[in-house]
C-alpha positions in Angstrom: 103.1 191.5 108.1 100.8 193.9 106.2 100.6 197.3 108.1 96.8 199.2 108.3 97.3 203.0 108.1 94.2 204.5 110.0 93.0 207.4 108.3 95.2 210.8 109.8 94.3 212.7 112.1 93.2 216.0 110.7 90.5 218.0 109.5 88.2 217.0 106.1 88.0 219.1 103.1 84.5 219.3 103.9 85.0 220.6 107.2 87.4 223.0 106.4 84.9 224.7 103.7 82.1 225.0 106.5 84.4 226.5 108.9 85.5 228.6 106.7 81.7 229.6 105.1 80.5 230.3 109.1 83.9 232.5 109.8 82.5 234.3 106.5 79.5 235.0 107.5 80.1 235.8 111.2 82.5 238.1 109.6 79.4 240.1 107.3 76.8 240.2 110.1 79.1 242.5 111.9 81.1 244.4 109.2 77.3 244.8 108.5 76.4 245.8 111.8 79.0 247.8 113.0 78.0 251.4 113.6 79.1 254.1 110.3 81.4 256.5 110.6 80.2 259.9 110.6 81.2 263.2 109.1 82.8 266.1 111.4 80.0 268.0 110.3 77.2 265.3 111.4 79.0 265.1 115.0 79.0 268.8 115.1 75.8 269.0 114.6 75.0 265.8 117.1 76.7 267.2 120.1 75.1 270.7 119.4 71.5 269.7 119.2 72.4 267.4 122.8 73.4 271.0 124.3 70.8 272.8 123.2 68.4 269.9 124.5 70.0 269.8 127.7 69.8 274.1 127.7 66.0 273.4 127.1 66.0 271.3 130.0 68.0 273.2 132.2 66.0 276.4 131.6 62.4 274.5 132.5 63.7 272.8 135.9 65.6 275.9 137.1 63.4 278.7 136.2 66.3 280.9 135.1 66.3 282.5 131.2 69.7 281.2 129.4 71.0 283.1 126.4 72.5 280.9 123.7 75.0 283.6 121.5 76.1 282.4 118.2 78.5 282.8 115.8 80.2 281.2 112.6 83.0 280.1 114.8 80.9 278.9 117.6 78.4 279.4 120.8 78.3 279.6 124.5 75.4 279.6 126.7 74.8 282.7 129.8 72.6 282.3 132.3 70.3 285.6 133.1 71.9 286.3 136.9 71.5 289.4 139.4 70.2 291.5 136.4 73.2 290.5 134.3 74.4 287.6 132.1 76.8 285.3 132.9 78.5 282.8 131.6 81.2 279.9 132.9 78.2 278.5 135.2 78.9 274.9 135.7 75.0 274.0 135.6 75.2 275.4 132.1 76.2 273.5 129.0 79.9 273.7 127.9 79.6 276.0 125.2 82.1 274.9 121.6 83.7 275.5 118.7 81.9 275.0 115.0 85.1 273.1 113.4 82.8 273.3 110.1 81.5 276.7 107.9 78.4 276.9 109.4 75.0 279.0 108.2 73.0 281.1 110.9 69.5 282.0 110.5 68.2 283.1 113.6 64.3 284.7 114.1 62.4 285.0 111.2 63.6 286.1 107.8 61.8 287.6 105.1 61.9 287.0 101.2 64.1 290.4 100.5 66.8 289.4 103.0 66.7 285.8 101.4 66.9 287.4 98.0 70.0 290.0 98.9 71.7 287.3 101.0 71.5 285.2 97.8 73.2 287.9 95.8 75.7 288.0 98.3 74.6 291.0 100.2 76.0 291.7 103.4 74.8 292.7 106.1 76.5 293.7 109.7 74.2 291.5 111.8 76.0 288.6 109.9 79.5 289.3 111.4 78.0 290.1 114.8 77.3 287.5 117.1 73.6 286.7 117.0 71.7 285.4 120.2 68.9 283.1 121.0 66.5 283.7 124.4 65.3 280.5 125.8 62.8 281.2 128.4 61.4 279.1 131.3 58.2 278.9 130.0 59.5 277.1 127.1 60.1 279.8 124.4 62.4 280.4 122.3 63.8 282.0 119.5 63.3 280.0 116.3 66.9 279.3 114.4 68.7 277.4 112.2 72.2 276.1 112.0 73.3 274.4 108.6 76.4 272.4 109.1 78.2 272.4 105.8 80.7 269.1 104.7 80.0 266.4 102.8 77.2 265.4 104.5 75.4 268.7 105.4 72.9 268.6 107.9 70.8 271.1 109.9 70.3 271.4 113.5 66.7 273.7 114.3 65.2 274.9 117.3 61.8 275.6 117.2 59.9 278.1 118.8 57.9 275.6 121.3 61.9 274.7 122.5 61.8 271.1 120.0 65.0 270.3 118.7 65.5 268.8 115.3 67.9 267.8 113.0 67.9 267.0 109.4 69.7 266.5 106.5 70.0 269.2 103.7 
């Protein structure tokens, strides 16, 4: 008696190679799609312009002046209470740390003080902590914040209150 082997149970060559082709390309749409990692200095600068957003916002719906004070290390916000400033409000935003050099330019800034600060003048305003008024009506202080890194990028306020960040 002849015996009939039936073709074994298993997978083709052919299959295989499209399996493995689809596991390929599922795996490229989400190495693809997966978010990028960002510099310190871009989530510095992230979570900086969301506080000063929500400082905007807090200073239009409550009617109270906020003081934003600023310096290379960091920033806190004080709210303008009982003819004094205060600060550790918990309707205010948390204030932070800058765990990148940062660059300050707050108010308007003429070409000599561009020019000297080039040449690596100083000057005592830049040790001192600097300060921003954000009023209810919407005003504020134009400024600047550079975050330096690899990736630098800026973080603006304007003096209508927008917030904008961009790369250097």
């Amino acid at each position: 008696m002849k015996y009939i082997h039936k073709a074994s149970a298993g997978f083709t060559l052919v299959e295989m190679l499209l399996a493995l082709a689809v596991l390929g390309m599922t795996a490229a749409i989400v190495v693809f799609n997966a978010p990028q990692r960002r510099s310190v200095a871009q989530q510095q600068a992230q979570t900086f312009a969301a506080r000063l957003q929500l400082a905007q916002e807090t200073v239009i719906l409550t009617g109270t002046p906020l003081r934003l004070d600023l310096d290379a290390k960091g920033y806190e916000f004080f709210r303008f209470e009982e003819g004094e400033w205060r600060s550790k409000i918990s309707e205010l935003p948390p204030g932070g740390k800058f765990l990148v050099h940062v660059d300050l330019q707050v108010g308007a800034s003429d070409s000599t003080y561009e020019n000297q600060r080039y040449l690596g003048a100083k000057y005592a305003e830049e040790t001192e902590n600097r300060y921003v008024l954000i009023d209810p009506i919407g005003a504020v202080t134009p400024f600047s914040v550079l975050f330096s890194g690899e990736d630098p990028i800026t973080v603006s306020m304007k003096s209508t209150g927008v917030v904008q960040i961009g790369r250097q």
